[in-house]
N, CA, C and O of each residue as an XYZ file, in Angstrom:
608
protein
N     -23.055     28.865    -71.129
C     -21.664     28.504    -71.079
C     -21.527     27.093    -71.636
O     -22.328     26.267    -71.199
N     -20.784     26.762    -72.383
C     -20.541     25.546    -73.019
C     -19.034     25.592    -72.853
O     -18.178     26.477    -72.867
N     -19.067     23.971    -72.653
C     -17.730     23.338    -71.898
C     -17.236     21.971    -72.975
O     -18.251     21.571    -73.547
N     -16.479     21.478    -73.235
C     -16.508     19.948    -74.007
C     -14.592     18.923    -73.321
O     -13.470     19.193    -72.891
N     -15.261     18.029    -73.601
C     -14.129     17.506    -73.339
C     -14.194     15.961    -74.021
O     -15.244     15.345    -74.200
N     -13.151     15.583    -74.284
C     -13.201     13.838    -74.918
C     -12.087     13.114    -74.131
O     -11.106     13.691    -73.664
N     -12.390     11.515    -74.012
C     -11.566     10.298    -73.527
C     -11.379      9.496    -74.510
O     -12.323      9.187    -75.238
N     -10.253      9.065    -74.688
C     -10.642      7.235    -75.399
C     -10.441      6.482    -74.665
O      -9.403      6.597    -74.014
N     -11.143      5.592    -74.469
C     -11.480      4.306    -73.397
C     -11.290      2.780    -74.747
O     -11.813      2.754    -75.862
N     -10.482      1.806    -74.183
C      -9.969      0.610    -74.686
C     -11.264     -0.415    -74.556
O     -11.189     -1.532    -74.043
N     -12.248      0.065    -75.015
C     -13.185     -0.900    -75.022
C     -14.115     -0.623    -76.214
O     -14.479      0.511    -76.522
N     -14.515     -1.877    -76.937
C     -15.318     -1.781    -78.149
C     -16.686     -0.603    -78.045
O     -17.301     -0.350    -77.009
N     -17.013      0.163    -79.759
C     -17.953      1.112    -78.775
C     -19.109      0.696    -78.853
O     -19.973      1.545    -78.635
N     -19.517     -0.533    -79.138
C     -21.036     -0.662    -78.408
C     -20.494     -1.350    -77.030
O     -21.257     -2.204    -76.579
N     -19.781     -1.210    -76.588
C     -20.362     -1.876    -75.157
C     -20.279     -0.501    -74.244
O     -20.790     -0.281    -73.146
N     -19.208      0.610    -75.331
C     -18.982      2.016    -74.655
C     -20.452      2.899    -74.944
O     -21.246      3.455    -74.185
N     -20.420      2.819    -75.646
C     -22.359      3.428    -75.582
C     -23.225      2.711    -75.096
O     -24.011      3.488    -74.555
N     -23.529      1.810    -74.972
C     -24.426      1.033    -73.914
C     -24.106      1.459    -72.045
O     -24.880      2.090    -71.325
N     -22.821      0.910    -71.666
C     -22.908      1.503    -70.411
C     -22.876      3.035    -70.282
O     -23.855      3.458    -69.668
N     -22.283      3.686    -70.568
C     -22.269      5.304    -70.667
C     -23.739      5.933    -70.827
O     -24.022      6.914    -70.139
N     -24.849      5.297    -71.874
C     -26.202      5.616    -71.563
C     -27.064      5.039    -70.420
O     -27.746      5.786    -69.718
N     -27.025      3.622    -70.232
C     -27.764      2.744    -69.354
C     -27.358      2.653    -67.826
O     -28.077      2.114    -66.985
N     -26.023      3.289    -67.529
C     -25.490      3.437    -66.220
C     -24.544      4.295    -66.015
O     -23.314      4.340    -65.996
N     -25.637      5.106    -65.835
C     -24.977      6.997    -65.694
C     -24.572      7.125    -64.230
O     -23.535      7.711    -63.920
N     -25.930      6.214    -62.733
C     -25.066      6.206    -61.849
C     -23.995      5.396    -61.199
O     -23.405      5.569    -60.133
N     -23.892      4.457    -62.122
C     -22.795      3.649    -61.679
C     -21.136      4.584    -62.030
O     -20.228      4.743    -61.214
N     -21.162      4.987    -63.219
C     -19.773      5.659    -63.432
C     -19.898      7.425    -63.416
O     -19.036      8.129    -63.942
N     -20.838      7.854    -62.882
C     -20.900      9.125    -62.867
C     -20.555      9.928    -61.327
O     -21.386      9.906    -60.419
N     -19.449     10.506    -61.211
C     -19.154     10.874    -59.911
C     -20.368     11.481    -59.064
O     -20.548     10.999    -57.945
N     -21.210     12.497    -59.510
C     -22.154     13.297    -59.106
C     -23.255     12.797    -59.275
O     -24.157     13.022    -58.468
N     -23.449     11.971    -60.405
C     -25.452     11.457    -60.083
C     -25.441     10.197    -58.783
O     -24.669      9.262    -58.575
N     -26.109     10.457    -58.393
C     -26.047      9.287    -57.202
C     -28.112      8.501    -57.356
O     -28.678      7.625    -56.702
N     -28.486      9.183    -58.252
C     -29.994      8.097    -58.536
C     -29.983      8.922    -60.170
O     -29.556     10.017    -60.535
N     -30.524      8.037    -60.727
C     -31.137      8.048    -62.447
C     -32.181      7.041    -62.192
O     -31.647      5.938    -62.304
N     -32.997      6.964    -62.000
C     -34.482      6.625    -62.438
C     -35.295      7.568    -64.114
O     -35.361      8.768    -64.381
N     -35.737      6.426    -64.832
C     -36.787      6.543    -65.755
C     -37.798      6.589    -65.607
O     -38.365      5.582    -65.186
N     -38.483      7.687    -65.856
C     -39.655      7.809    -65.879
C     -40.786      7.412    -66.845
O     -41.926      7.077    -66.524
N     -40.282      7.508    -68.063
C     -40.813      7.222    -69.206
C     -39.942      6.749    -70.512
O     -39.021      7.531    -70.750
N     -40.024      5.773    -71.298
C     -39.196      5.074    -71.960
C     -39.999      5.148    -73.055
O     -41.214      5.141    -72.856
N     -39.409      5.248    -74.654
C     -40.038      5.391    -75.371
C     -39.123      4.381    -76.130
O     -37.939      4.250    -75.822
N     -39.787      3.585    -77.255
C     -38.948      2.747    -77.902
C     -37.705      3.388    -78.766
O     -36.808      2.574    -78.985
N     -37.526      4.529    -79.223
C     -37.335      5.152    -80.118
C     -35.504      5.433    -79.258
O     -34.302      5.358    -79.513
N     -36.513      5.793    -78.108
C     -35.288      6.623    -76.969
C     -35.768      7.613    -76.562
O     -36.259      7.883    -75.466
N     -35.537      8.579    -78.077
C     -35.955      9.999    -78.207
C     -37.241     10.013    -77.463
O     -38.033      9.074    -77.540
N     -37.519     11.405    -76.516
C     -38.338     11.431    -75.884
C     -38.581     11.078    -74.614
O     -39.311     11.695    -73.838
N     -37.899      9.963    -74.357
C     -37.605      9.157    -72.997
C     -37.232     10.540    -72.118
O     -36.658     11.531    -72.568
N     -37.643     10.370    -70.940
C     -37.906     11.041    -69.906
C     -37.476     10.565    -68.530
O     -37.599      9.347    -68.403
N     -36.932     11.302    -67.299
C     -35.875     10.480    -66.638
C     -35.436     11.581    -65.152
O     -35.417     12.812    -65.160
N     -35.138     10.714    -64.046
C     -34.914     12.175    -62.859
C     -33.960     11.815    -62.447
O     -33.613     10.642    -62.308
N     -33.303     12.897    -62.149
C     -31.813     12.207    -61.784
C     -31.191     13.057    -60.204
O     -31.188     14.263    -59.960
N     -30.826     12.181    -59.547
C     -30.309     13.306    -58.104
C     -28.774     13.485    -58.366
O     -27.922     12.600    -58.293
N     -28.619     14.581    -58.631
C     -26.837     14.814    -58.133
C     -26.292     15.232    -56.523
O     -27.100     15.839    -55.820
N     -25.145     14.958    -56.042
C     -24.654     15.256    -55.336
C     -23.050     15.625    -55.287
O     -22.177     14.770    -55.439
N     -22.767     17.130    -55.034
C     -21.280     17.729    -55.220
C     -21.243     18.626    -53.985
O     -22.069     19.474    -53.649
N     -20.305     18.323    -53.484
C     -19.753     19.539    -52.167
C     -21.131     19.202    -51.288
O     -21.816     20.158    -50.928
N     -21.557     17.784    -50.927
C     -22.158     17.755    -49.516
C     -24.055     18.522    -50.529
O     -25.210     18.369    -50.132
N     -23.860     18.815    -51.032
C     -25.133     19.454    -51.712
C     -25.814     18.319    -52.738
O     -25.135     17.465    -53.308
N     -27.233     18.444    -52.877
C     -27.961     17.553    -53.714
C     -29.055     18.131    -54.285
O     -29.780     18.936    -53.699
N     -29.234     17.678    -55.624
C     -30.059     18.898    -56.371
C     -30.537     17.606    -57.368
O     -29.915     16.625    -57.777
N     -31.920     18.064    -57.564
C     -32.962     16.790    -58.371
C     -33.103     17.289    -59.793
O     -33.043     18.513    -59.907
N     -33.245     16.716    -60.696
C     -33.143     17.430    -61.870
C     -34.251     16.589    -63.138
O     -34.388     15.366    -63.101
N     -34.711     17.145    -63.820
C     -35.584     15.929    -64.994
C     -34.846     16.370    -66.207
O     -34.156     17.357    -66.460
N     -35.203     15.350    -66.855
C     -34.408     15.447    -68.207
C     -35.129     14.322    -69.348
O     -35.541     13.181    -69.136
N     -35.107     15.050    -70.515
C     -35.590     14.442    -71.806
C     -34.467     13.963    -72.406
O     -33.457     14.661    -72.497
N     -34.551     12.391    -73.000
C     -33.712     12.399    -74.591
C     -34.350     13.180    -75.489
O     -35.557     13.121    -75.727
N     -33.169     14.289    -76.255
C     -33.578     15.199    -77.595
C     -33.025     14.206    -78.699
O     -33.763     13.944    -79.649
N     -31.732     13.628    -78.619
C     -31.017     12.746    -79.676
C     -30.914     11.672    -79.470
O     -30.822     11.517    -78.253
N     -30.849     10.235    -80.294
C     -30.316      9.025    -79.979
C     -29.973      8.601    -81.385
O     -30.586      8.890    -82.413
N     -28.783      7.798    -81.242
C     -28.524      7.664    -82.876
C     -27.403      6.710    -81.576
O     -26.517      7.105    -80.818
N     -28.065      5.221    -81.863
C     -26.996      4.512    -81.330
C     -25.478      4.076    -81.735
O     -24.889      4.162    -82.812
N     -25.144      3.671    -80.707
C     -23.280      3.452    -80.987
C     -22.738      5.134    -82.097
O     -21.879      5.085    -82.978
N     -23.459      6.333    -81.731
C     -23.541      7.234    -82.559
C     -23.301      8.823    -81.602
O     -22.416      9.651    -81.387
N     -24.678      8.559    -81.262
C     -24.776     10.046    -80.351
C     -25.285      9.698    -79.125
O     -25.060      8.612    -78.590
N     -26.010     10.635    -78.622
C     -26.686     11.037    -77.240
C     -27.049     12.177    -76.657
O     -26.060     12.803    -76.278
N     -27.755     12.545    -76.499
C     -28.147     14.006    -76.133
C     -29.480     13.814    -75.278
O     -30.439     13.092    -75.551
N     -29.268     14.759    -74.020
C     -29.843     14.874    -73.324
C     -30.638     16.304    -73.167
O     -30.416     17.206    -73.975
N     -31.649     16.486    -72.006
C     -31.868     18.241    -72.071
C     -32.314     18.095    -70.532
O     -33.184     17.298    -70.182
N     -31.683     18.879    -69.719
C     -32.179     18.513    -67.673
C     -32.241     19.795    -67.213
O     -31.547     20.764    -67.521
N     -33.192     19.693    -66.402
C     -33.901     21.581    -66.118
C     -33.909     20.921    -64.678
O     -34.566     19.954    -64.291
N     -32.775     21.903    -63.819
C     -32.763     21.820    -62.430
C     -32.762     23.220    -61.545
O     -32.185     23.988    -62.315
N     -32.989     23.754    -60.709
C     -33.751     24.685    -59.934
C     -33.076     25.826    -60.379
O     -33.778     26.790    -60.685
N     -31.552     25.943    -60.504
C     -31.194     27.196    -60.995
C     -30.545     26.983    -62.428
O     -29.785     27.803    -62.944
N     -30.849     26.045    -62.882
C     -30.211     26.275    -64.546
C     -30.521     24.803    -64.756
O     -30.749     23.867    -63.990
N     -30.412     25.004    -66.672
C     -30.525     23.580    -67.483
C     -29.408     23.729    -68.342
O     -28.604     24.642    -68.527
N     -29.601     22.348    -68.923
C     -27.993     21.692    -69.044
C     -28.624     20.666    -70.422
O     -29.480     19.801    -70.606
N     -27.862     21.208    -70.980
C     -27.700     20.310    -72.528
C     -26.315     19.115    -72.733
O     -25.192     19.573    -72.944
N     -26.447     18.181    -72.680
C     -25.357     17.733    -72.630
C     -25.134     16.498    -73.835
O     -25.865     15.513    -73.942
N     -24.327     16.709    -74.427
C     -23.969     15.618    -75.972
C     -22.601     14.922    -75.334
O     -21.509     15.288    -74.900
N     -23.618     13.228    -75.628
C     -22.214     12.753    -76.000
C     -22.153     11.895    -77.610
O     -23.069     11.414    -78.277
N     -20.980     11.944    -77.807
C     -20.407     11.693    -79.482
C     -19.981     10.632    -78.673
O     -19.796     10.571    -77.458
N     -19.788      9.316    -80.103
C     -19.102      8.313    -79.855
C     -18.717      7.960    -80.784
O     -19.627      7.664    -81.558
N     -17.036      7.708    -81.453
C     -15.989      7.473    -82.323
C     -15.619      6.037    -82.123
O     -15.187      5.623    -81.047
N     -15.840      5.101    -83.433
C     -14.492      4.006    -83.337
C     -13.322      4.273    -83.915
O     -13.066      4.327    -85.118
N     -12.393      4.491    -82.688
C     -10.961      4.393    -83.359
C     -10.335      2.815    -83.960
O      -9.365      2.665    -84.702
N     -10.933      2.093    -83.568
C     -10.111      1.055    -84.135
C      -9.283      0.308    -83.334
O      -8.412      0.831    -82.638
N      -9.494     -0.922    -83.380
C      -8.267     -1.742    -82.408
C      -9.295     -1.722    -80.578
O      -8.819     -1.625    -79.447
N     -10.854     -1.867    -81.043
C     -11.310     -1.522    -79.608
C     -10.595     -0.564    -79.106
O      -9.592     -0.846    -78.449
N     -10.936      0.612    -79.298
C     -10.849      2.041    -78.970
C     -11.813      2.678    -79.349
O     -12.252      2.686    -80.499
N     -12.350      3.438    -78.158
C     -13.550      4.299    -78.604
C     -13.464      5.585    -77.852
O     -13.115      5.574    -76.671
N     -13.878      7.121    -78.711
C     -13.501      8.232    -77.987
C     -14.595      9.035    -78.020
O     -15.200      9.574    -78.947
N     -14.786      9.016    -76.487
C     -16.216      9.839    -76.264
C     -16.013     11.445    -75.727
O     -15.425     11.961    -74.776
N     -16.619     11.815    -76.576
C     -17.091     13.679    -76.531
C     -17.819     14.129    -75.918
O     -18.826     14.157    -76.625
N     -18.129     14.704    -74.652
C     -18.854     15.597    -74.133
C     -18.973     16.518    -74.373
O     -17.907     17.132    -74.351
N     -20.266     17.409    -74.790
C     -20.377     19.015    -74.933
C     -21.558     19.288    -73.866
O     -22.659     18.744    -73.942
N     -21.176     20.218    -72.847
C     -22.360     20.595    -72.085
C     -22.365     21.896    -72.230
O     -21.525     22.796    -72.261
N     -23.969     21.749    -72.348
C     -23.923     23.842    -72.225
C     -25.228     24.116    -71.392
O     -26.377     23.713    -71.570
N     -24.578     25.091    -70.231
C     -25.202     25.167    -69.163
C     -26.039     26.699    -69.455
O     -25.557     27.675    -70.029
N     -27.448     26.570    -68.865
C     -27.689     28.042    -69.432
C     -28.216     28.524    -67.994
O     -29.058     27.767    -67.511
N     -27.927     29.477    -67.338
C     -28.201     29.862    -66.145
C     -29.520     30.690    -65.694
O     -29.641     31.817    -66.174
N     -30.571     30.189    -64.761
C     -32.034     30.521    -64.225
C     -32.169     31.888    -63.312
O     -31.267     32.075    -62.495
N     -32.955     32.604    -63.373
C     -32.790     33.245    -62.157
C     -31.590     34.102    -61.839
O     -30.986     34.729    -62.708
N     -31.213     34.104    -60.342
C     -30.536     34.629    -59.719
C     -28.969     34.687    -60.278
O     -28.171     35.604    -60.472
N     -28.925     32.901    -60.476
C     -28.110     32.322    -60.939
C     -27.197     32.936    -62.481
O     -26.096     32.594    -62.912
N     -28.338     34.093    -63.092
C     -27.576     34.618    -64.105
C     -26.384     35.208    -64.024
O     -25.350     35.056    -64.674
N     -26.783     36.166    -62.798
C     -25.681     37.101    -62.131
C     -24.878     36.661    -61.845
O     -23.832     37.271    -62.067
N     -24.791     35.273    -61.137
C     -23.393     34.874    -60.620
C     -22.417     33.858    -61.962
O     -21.235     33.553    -61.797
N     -23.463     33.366    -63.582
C     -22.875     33.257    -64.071
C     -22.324     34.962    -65.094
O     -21.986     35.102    -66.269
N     -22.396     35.474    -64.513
C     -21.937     36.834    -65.344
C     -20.946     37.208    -64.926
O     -19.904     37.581    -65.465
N     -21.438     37.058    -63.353
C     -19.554     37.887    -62.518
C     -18.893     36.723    -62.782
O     -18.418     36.956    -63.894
N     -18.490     35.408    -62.418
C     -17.764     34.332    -62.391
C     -17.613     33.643    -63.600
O     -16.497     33.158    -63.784
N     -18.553     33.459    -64.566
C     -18.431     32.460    -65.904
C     -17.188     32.105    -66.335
O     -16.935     31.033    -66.884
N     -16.005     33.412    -65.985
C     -14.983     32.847    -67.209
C     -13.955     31.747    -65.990
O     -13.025     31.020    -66.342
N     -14.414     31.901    -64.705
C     -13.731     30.883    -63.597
C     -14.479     29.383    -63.348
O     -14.076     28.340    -62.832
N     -15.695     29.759    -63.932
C     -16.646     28.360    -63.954
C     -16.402     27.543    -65.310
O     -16.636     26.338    -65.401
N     -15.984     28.211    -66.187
C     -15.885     27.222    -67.263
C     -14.827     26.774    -66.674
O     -15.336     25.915    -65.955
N     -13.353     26.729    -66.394
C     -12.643     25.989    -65.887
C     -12.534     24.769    -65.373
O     -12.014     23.728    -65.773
N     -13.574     25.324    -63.666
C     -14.082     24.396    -63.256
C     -15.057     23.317    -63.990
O     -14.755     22.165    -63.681
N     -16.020     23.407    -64.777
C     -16.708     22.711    -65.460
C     -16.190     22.544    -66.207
O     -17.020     22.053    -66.972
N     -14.727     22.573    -67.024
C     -14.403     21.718    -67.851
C     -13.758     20.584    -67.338
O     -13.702     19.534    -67.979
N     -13.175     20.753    -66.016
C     -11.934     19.686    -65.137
C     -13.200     19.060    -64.482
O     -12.862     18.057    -63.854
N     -14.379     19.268    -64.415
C     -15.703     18.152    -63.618
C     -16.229     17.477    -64.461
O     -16.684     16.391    -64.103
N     -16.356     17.926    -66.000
C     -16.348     17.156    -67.020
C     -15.414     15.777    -67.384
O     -15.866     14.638    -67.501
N     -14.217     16.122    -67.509
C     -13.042     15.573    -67.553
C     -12.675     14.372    -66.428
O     -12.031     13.374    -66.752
N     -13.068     14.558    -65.347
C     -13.331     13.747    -64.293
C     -14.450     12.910    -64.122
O     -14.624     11.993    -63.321
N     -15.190     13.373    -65.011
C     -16.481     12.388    -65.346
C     -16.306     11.501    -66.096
O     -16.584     10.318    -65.898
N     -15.829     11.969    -67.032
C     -15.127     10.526    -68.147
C     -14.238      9.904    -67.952
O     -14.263      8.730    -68.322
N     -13.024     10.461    -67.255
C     -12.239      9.507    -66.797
C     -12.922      8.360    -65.486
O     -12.438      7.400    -64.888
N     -13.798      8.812    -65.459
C     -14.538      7.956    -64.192
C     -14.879      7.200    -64.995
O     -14.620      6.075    -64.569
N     -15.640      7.124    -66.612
C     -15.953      6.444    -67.180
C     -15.138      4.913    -67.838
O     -15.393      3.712    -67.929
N     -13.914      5.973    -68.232
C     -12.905      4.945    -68.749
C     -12.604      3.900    -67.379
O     -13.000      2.744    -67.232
N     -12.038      4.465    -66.749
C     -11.475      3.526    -65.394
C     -12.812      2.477    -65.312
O     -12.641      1.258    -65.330
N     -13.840      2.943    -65.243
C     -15.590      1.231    -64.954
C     -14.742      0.789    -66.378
O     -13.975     -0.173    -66.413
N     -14.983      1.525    -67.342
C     -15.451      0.299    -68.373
C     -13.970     -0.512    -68.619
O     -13.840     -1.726    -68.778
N     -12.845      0.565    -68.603
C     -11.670     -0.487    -68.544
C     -11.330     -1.644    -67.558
O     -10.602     -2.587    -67.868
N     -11.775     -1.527    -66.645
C     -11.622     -2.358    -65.466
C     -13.292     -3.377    -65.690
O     -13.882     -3.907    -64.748
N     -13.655     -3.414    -66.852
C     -14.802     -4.465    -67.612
C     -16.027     -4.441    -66.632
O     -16.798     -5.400    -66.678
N     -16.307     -3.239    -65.594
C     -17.742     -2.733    -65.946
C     -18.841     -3.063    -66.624
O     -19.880     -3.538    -66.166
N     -18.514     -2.727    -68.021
C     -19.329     -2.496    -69.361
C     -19.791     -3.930    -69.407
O     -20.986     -4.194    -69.276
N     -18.572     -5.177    -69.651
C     -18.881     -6.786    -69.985
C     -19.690     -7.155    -68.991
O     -20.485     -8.063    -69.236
N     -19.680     -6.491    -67.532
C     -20.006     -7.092    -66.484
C     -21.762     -6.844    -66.433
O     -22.611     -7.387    -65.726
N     -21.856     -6.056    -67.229
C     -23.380     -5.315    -67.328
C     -24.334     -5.306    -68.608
O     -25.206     -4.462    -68.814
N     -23.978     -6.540    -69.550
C     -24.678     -6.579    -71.278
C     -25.925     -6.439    -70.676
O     -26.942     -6.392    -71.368
């Protein structure tokens, strides 16, 4: 299932790609730890565990950088107990310090977990597009409220 959604946030975009990669749990509603495990100069490759927490529930997850192409892209790849999750973010200068970031996640479902994305999928993309959407606006609100400056 693949979901996408975009923000523009009023802040120059390297300081919008810098916090958006380097402090996922500071503006991310659901990760509540991102620890690195392995850092590679490149990016790519970098390796990383992350705990989420939604609805009282918490689920541990690892994840590789596949892409890095700074002030550019981002791409991730996170394999957690019942499904993995591809997730891109794009980053646009509009101009006038404006920058508009793209999320594409595509969730591919493990196990058990197939079935219930088979009966439900076309009610979960919904939901995962409005948890998306709430993620970035979580984003804009840190970095507009200077987050981002507060953290070079």
């Amino acid at each position: 299932m693949e979901s996408g959604v975009s923000v523009e946030i009023n802040r120059p975009l390297s300081e919008v790609f810098r916090y958006t990669n380097e402090n996922v749990s500071d503006w991310s509603l659901t990760v509540v730890e991102n620890e690195v495990i392995e850092e590679t100069p490149e990016k790519v490759g970098s390796r990383f565990r992350l705990l989420t927490q939604d609805g009282g529930r918490q689920m541990e997850m690892t994840g590789e950088v596949t892409r890095y192409e700074e002030n550019r892209l981002s791409e991730v790849y996170m394999v957690g107990q019942g499904f993995e999750i591809s997730a891109l973010y794009e980053f646009e200068d509009l101009g006038g310090g404006v920058t508009r970031v793209t999320e594409t996640a595509t969730v591919i479902p493990k196990g058990v977990v197939k079935i219930f994305f088979f009966l439900f999928g076309w009610l979960m993309k919904k939901s995962s597009c409005d948890a998306l959407q709430n993620e970035l606006d979580s984003l804009k609100e840190k970095l507009e409220s200077g987050a981002g400056a507060m953290n070079p």
